[in-house]
C-alpha positions in Angstrom: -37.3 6.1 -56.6 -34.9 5.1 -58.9 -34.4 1.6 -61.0 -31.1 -0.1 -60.5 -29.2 0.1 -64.4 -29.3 -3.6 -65.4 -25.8 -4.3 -67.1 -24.7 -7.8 -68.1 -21.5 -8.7 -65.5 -20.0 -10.5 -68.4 -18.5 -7.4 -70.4 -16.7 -9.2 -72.9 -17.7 -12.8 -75.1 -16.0 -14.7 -77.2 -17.3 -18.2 -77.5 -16.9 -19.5 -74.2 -14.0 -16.5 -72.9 -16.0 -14.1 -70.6 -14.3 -11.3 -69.1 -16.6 -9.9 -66.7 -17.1 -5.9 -65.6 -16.0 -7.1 -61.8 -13.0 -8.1 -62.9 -12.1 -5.3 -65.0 -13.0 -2.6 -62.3 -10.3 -4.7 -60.6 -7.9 -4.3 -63.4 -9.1 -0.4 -63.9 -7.5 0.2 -59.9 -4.4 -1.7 -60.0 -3.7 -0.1 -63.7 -4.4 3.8 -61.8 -2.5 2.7 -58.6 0.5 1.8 -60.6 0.6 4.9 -62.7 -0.3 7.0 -59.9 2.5 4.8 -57.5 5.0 6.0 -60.6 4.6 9.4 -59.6 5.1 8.8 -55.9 8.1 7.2 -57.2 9.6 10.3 -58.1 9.4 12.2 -54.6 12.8 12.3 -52.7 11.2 9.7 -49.9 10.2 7.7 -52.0 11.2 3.7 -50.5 11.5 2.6 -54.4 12.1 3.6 -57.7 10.1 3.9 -60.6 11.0 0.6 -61.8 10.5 -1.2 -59.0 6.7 -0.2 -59.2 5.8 -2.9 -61.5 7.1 -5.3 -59.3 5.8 -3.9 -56.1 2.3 -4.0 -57.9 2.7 -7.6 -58.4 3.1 -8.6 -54.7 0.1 -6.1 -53.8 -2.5 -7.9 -56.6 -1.4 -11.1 -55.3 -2.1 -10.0 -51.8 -5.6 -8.1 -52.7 -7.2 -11.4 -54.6 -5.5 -14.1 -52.3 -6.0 -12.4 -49.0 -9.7 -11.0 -50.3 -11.2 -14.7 -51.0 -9.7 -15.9 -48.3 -10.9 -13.5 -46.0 -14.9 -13.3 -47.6 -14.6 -17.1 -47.0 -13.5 -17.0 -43.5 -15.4 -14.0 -42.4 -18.7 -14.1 -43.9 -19.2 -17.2 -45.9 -17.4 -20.3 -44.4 -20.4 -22.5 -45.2 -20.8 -22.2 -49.1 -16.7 -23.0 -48.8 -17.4 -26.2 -47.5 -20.5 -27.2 -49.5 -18.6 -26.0 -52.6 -14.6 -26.1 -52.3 -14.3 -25.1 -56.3 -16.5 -21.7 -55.6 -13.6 -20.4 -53.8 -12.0 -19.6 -57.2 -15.1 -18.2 -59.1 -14.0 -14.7 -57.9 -15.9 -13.3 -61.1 -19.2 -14.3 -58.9 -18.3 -11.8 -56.4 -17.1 -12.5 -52.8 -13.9 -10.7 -51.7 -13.9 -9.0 -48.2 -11.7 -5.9 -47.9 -10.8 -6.9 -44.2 -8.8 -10.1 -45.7 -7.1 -8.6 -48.5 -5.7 -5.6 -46.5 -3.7 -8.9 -44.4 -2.8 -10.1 -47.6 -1.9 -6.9 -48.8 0.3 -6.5 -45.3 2.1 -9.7 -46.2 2.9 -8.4 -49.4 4.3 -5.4 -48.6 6.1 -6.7 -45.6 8.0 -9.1 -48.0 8.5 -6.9 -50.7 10.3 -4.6 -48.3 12.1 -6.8 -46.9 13.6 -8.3 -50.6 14.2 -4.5 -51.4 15.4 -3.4 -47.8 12.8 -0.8 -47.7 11.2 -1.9 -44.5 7.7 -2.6 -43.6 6.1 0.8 -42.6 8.2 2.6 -45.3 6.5 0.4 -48.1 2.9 1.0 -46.4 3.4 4.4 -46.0 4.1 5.0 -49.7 1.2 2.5 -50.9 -1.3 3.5 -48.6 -2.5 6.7 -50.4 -3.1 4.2 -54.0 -5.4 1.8 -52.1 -8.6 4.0 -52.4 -8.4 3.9 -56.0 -8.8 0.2 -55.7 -11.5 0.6 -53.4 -13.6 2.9 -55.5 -13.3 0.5 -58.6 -14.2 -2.8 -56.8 -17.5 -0.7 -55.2 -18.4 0.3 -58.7 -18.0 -3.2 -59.7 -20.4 -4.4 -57.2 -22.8 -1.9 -57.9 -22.6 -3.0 -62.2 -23.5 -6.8 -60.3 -26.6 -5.4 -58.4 -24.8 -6.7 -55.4 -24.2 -5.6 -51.6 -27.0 -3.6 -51.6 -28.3 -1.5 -48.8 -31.7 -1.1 -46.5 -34.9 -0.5 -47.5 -35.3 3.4 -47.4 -38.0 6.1 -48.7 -35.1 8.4 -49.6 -35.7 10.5 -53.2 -32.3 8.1 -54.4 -33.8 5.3 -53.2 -33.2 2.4 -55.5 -34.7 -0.8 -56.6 -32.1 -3.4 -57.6 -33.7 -6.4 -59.5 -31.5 -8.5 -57.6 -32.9 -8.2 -54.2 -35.8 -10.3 -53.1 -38.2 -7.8 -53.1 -39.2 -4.6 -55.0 -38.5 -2.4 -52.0 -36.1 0.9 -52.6 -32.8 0.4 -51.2 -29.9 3.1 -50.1 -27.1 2.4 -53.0 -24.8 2.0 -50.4 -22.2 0.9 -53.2 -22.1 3.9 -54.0 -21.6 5.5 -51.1 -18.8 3.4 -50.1 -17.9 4.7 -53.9 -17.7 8.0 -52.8 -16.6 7.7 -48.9 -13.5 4.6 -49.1 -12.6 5.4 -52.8 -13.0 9.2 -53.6 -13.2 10.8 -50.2 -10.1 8.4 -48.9 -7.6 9.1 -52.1 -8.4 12.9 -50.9 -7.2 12.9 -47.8 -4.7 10.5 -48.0 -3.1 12.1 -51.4 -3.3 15.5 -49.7 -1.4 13.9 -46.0 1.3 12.4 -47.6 1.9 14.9 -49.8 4.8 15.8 -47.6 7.3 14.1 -45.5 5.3 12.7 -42.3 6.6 10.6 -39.6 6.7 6.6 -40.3 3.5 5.2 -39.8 1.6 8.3 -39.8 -0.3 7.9 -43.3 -0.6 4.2 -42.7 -2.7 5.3 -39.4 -4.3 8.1 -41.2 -5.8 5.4 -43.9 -6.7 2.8 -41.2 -8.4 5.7 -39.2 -10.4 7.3 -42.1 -11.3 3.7 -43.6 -12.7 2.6 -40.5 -14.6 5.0 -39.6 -15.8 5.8 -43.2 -16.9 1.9 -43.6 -18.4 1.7 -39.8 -20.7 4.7 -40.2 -22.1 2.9 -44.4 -22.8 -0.5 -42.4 -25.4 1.2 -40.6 -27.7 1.7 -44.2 -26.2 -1.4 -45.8 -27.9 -5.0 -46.0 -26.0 -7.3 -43.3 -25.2 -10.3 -45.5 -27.7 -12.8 -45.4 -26.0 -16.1 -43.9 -24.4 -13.9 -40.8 -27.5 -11.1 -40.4 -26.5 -8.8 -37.2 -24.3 -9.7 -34.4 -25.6 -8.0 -31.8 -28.0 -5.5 -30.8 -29.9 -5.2 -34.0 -27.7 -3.3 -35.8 -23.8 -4.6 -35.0 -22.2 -5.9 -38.5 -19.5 -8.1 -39.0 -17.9 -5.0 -41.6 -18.1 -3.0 -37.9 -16.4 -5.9 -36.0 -13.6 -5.6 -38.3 -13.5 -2.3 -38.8 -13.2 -1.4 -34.9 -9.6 -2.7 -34.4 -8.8 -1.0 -37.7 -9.6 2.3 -35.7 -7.5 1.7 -32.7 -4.7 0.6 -33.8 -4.6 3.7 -36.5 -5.3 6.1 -33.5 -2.2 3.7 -32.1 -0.5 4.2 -35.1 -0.8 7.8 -35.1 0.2 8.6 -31.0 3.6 6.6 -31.4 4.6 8.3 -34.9 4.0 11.7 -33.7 5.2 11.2 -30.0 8.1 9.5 -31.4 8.9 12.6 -33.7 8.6 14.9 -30.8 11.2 13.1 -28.7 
């Protein structure tokens, strides 16, 4: 059994300027994406050009921290919204559902596209690969919070977090979404689109993988507390979003293909 590493969220103090760890595993991903977008950049397919990375970043951030508050308060946590309007901009407390910033993310990349007349599935194509390096940094800043932690277990890695209301050993399901949607995801994904596919094809790829990769960790993670299960003792609101992910990446994947062979 193993003790959960107590770290202070606030990283950085000066007087009453706190920059917390959450935040900066935030700004750790979209720092990587970009430099690692620069690359992709250079590739003959590429929908944009080196310089037009920065800006391209900026439309993604504003699409991953709008569209994943949003989301966590519309999917799981409607309730503390409404008791507490001004908690929807305390992001440093935590609270940002994937599900919501990936539409925010699709808005921004389906109007950066079309101000650059790239197109949609162009621009998604060529960001999809950088997304897991987000992924993996926001997991590792929930696991420095001691937060979305996973079932009680009697695994060897078992481990206690302080913040859970008991003293039982949990799965550190942070970190297995670490290792599955960040490291695991940037894998395959870097190695697919490291030549030309058909449009849509790594965009399906990435909504496949993810899905399946964040359906299969909600079966030894904690169900948050104000929704529990769904259904049947074990049916998550992460699976309920997650499903149509699947599909229409399967979807995704037929028409690209079927089209190429045509």
């Amino acid at each position: 059994m193993l003790q959960h590493p107590q770290i202070d969220p606030v990283a950085i103090a000066i007087g009453p300027f706190k920059i917390h760890w959450y935040g900066l595993t935030y700004l750790v991903g979209f720092v990587v994406g970009w430099w690692l977008g620069r690359l992709r950049t250079r590739k003959p397919w590429s929908p944009i050009t080196e310089e037009q990375m920065g800006d391209l970043l900026f439309y993604i951030a504003l699409g991953v921290i709008l569209g994943g508050r949003f989301g966590y308060v519309i999917f799981y946590n409607f309730d503390s919204f409404l008791a507490d309007p001004l908690w929807l901009f305390r992001v440093w407390e935590g609270g940002m559902s994937f599900h919501g910033g990936l539409l925010g993310v699709m808005l921004a990349m389906w109007w950066y596209g079309r101000k650059v007349g790239a197109g949609f599935w162009r621009i998604a194509d060529f960001v999809a690969p950088l997304v897991p390096v987000g992924l993996g940094a926001g997991r590792i800043g929930n696991f420095i919070n001691g937060e979305l932690w996973g079932k009680p277990t009697d695994v060897a890695w078992g481990m206690v977090f302080r913040t859970a209301p008991d003293s039982l050993a949990r799965h550190p399901s942070q970190l297995y979404q670490f290792a599955l949607e960040g490291v695991a995801l940037f894998v395959i994904l870097w190695w697919f689109s490291a030549k030309p596919r058909p449009r849509m094809a790594v965009s399906g790829a990435f909504l496949i993988f993810y899905g399946l990769f964040r359906f299969i960790v909600e079966f030894v993670r904690q169900p948050d507390p104000q929704l529990g299960y769904l259904a049947f003792d074990w049916l998550t609101m992460g699976q309920v979003l997650s499903t149509p992910m699947i599909i229409a990446g399967a979807a995704l994947m037929l028409i690209a293909y079927r089209r190429t062979a045509e």
